[in-house]
GUTORRO-628070 format. One record per residue (C-alpha): y negated, x, z; residue in three letters. Coordinates in Angstrom, 2 decimals. Layout:
% GUTORRO-628070
+---------+---------+---------+-----+
!       y !       x !       z ! res !
+---------+---------+---------+-----+
!       Y !       X !       Z ! Ala !
...
+---------+---------+---------+-----+
% end
This chain:
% GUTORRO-628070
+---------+---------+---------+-----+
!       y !       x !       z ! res !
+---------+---------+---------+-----+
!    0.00 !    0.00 !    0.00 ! Unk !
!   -2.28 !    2.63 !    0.61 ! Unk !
!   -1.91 !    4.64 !   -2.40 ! Unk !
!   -2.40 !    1.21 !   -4.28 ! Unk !
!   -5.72 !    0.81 !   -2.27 ! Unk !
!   -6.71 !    4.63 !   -2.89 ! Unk !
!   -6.31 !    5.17 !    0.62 ! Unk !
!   -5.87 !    8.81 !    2.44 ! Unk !
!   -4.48 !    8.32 !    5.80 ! Unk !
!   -4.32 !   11.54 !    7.86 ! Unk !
!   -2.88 !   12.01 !   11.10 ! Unk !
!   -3.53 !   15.14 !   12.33 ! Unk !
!   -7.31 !   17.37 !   12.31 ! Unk !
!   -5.45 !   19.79 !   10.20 ! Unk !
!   -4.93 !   16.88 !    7.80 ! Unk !
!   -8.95 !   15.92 !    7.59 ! Unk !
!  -10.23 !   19.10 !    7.40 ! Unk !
!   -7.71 !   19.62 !    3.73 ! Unk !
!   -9.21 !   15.85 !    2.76 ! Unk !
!  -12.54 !   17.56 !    3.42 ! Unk !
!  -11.79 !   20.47 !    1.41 ! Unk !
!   -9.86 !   18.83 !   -1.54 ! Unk !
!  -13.35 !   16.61 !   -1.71 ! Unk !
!  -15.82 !   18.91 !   -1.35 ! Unk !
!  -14.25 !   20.70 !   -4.40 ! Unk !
!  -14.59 !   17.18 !   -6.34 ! Unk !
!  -18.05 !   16.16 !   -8.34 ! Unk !
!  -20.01 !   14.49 !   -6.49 ! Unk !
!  -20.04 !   11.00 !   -7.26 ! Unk !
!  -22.92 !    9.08 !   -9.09 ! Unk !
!  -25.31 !    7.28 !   -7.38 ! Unk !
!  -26.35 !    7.34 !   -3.40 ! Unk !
!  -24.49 !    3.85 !   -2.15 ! Unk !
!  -21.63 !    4.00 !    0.17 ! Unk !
!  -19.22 !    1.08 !    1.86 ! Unk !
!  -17.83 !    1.99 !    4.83 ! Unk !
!  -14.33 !    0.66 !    6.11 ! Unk !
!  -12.69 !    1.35 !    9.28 ! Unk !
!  -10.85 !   -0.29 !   12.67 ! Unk !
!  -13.46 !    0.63 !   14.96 ! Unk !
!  -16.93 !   -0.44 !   15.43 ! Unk !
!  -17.87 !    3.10 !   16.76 ! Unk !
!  -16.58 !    4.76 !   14.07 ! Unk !
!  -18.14 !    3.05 !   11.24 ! Unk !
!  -21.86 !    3.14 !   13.29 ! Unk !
!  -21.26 !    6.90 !   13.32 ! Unk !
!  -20.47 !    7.29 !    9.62 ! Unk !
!  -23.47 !    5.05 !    8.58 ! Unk !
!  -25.64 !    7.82 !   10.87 ! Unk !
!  -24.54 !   10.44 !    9.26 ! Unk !
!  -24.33 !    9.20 !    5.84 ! Unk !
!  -27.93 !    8.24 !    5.90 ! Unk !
!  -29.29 !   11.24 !    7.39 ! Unk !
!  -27.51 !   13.23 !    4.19 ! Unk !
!  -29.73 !   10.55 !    1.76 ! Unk !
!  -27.18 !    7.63 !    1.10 ! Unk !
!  -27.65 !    4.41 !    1.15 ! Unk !
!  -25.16 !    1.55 !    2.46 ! Unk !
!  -24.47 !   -0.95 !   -0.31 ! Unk !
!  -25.20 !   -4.45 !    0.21 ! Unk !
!  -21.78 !   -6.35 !   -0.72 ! Unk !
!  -21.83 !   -9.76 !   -2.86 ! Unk !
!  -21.60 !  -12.79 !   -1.85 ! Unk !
!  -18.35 !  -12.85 !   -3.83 ! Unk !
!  -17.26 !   -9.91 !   -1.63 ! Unk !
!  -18.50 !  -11.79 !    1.31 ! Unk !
!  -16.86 !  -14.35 !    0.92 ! Unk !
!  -13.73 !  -13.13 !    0.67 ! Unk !
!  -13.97 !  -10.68 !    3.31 ! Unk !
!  -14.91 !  -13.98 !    5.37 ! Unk !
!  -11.44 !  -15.53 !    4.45 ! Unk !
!   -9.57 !  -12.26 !    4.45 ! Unk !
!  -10.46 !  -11.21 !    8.09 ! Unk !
!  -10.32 !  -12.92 !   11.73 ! Unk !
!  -13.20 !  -14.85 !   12.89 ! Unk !
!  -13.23 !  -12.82 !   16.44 ! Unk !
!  -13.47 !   -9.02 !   16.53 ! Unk !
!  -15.00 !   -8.10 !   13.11 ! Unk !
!  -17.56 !   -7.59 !   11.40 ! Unk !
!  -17.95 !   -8.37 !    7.30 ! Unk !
!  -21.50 !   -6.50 !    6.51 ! Unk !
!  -21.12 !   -3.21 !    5.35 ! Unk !
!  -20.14 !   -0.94 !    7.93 ! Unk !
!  -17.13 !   -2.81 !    7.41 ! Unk !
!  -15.32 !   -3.19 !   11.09 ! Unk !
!  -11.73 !   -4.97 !   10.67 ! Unk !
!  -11.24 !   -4.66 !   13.99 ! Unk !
!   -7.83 !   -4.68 !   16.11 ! Unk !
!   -6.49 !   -7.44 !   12.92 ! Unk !
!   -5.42 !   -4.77 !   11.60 ! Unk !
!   -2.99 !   -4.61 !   14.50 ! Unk !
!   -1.84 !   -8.16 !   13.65 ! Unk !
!   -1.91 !   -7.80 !    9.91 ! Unk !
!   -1.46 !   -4.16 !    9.09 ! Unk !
!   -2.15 !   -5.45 !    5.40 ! Unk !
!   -5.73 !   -5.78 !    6.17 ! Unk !
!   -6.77 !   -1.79 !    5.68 ! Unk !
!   -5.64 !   -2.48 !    2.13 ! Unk !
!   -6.71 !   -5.92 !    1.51 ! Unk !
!  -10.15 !   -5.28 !    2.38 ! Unk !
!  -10.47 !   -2.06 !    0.41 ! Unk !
!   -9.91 !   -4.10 !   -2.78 ! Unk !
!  -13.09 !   -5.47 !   -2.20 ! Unk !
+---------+---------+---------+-----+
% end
């Protein structure tokens, strides 16, 4: 499901810093918007910081996109706007990581 979704899931610091690596050696992509998508509020607050103190911008989803992520997620413990936050779902519906990065 992941690799579907284009997701990297690392479990070990050894394992982020070689994601770091491997993308710092990509082209940067175009354009300064980022969506961020993760299981804990704290995380995704500290991601925006530091994404927009290096100059990028969070994209504003659709209301498509917010629509389903309103249907896709649980009423209680998430948060739709972009930083993302699918909250402990994810520990009822493991699905959801994926699901939501379709969007």
């Amino acid at each position: 499901m992941f690799k579907q979704a284009g997701i990297i899931s690392v479990n070990s610091i050894e394992e982020v810093v070689d994601c770091v690596l491997a993308f710092y050696r990509q082209p940067l992509p175009k354009g300064r918007r980022v969506a961020i998508l993760s299981g804990m509020a704290g995380t995704n607050v500290g991601t925006a910081d530091n994404c927009m103190m290096m100059g990028l911008e969070m994209a504003e989803y659709s209301e498509k996109t917010n629509r389903r992520l309103l249907n896709l997620l649980p009423a209680v413990g998430t948060t739709i706007a972009n930083p993302t936050d699918i909250g402990a779902g994810v520990l009822v519906n493991p699905k959801l990581y994926g699901e939501t990065a379709k969007f």
